[in-house]
N, C-alpha and C positions, 0 to 999 in steps of 0.2 A: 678402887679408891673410895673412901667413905666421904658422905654429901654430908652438911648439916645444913638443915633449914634455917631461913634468914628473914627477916622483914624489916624495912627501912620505911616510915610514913614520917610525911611532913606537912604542913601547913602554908600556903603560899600566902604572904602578906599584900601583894601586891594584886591579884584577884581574888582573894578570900577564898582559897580553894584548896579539897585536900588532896595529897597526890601518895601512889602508896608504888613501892617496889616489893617482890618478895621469891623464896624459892620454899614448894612447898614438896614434901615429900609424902609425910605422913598425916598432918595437919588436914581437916577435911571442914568446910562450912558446910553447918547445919542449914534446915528451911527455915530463910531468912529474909525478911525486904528492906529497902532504905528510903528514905525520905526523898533521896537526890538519884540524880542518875549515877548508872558507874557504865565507863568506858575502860574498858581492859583488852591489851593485848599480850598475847602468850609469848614468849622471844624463845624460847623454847624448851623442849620437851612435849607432854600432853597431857592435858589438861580434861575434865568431865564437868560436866553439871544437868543439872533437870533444871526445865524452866518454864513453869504451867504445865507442870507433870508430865514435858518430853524429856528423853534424855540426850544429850550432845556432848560432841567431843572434839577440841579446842587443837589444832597442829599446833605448831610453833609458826608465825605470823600470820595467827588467826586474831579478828578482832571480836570483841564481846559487848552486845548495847543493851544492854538491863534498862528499861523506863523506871521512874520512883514507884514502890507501893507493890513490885509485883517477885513473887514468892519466888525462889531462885538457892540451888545448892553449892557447892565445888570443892573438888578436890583433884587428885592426883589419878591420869587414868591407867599406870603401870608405877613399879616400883624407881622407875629412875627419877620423875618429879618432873614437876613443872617452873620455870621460870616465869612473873608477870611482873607487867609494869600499868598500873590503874590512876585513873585519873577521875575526881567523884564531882561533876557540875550541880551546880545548883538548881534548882526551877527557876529562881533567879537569873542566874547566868543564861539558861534556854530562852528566857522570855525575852532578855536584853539580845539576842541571836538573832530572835527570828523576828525582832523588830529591826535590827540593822540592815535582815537580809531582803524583809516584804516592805519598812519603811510604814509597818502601820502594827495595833498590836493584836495579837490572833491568839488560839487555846495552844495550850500549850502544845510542842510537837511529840509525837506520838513515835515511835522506831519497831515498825512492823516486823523485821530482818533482827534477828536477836545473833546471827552469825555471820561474820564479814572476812571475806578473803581478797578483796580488792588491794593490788599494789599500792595503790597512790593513797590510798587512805589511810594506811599501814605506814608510809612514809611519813603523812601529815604526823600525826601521834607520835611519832618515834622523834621525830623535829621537836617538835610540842614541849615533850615531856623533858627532851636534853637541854627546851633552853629554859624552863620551869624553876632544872634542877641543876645546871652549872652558869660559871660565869656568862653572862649574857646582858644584851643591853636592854633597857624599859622599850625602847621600840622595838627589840624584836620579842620578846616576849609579850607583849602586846599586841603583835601584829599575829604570830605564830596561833593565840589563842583565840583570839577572834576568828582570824581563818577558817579554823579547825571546826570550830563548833559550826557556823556558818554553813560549811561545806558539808557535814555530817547530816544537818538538817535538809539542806539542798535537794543531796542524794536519797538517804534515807527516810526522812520523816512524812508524816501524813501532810505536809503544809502545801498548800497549795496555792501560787502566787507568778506573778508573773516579773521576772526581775528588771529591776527601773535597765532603760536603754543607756549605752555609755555615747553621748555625744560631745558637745564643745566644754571639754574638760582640759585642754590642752591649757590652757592658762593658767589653773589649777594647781597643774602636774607641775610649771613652770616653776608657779609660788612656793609651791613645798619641796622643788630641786633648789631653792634658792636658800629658802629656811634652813636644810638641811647643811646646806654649803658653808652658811653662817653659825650657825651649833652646834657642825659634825663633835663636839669635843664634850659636850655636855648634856644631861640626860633628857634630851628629849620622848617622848612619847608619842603613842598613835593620835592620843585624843588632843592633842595641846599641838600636832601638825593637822590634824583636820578642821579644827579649828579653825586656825589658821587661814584656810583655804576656804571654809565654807561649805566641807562637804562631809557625809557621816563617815565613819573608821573603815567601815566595810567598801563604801562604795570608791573611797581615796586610794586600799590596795586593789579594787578589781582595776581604776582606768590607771594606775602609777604603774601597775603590772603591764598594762596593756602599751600604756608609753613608752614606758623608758626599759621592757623587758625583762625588770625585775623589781621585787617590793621594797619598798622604804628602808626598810634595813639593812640590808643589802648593800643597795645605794649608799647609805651611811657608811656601810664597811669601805666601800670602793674609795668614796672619800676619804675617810680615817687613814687607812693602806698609803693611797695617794701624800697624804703630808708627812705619813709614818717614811717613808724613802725618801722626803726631801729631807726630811732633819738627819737622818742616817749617814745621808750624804755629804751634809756639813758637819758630821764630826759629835752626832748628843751622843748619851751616855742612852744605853736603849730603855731602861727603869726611868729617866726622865720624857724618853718620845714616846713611851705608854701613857705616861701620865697628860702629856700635852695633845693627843691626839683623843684622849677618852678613854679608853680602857683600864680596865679594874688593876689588872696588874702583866707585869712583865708576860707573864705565861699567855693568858688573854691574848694580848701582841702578836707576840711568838705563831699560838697558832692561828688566827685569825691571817696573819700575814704570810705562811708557808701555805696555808690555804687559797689564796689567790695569786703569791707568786711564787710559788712554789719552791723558793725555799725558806729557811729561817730567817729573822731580822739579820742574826750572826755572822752566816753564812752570807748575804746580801751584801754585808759591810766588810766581809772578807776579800768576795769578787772587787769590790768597789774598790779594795787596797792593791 
């Protein structure tokens, strides 16, 4: 079957950030640097590149952490091609990171490891990038990107810090399970709930994770879900209990709600008949 190469890049408005998808087959970048960082992961195929005149070669959920300014190739390392999905942070964005994450501001982080096979960091990314680039709420795309970067830095980067202790936060957690209860319907965000609370973005998903077992948005979904079945129940039209609940659109709904009850709004209100 014949492949034809593709690229999709876009612009996020909401973190000033650019995000790029692509399948490359024959297509090959030259020796090149960039201003910003680039975080790319392979979904698959395999992938090449030289980086400080080594040469490496990329699986399919491998990740890739280029620092800004440093000299870097890629292409395709057989004729079947490669799949990526890239995400290009700013020095901006790092510095706003690894002050959320040490609470004071330090030299920029450094990513010594230019090749990453770790599960869970391959999952963060693949999160990341799906709530970047589909329907999705301002808190979780919010929450997903802070995260990401945060933990990237954590792991990987030269910063060396000692992370603030999680103690009497419980009241906190209280405040912004309360927030949330009163807004689930409206676009709330990470920064206008920490706020709220009194605590940075970063530090409100480590103890909100820690409390209640899962991050803010989440929690949000649970709630939305939650009154999404009670209006089902009484008979709304389901393009109206999208709209009252917060979600973009019916679809949104749809699968957000066969995601935690496993099955459709449809199917819900079919049982219920």
């Amino acid at each position: 079957m014949h492949m034809e190469e593709w690229t999709k890049t876009w612009h996020n408005p909401q973190f000033d950030v650019r995000i790029m998808k692509a399948f490359y087959i024959e297509h090959a970048f030259p020796r090149h640097s960039h201003e910003y960082y680039v975080i790319c992961l392979i979904k698959r195929g395999l992938q090449s590149f030289t980086h400080k005149g080594t040469k490496h070669f990329t699986p399919a959920n491998g990740l890739i952490l280029i620092n800004p300014d440093v000299v870097h190739t890629g292409e395709a390392a057989d004729a079947q091609g490669f799949e990526m999905v890239c995400l290009y942070p700013t020095i901006a964005h790092m510095q706003t990171a690894v002050l959320e994450l040490t609470g004071r501001h330090q030299a920029l982080p450094f990513f010594a490891e230019v090749r990453i096979d770790h599960r869970w960091v391959i999952n963060c990314i693949l999160a990341l990038h799906a709530a970047l680039g589909q329907e999705s709420t301002p808190l979780e795309a919010e929450s997903r990107f802070i995260w990401t970067l945060t933990q990237l830095i954590k792991h990987y980067a030269d910063i060396r810090f000692t992370e603030r202790a999680m103690g009497q936060e419980r009241r906190a957690v209280r405040q912004a399970r309360r927030y949330i209860d009163a807004y689930f319907a409206q676009g709330v965000n990470l920064t206008q709930l920490a706020d709220h609370v009194a605590l940075s973005p970063y530090h409100l998903l480590r103890v909100f994770r820690a409390e209640v077992g899962m991050p803010p948005h989440t929690y949000q979904d649970s709630v939305r879900i939650n009154h999404a079945q009670r209006l089902i129940k009484a008979g709304k039209p389901m393009a109206e209990v999208a709209l009252e609940v917060g979600y973009s659109s019916q679809s949104h709904l749809t699968n957000r709600f066969k995601q935690i009850i496993g099955v459709t709004p449809g199917q819900y209100a079919h049982q219920l008949r």
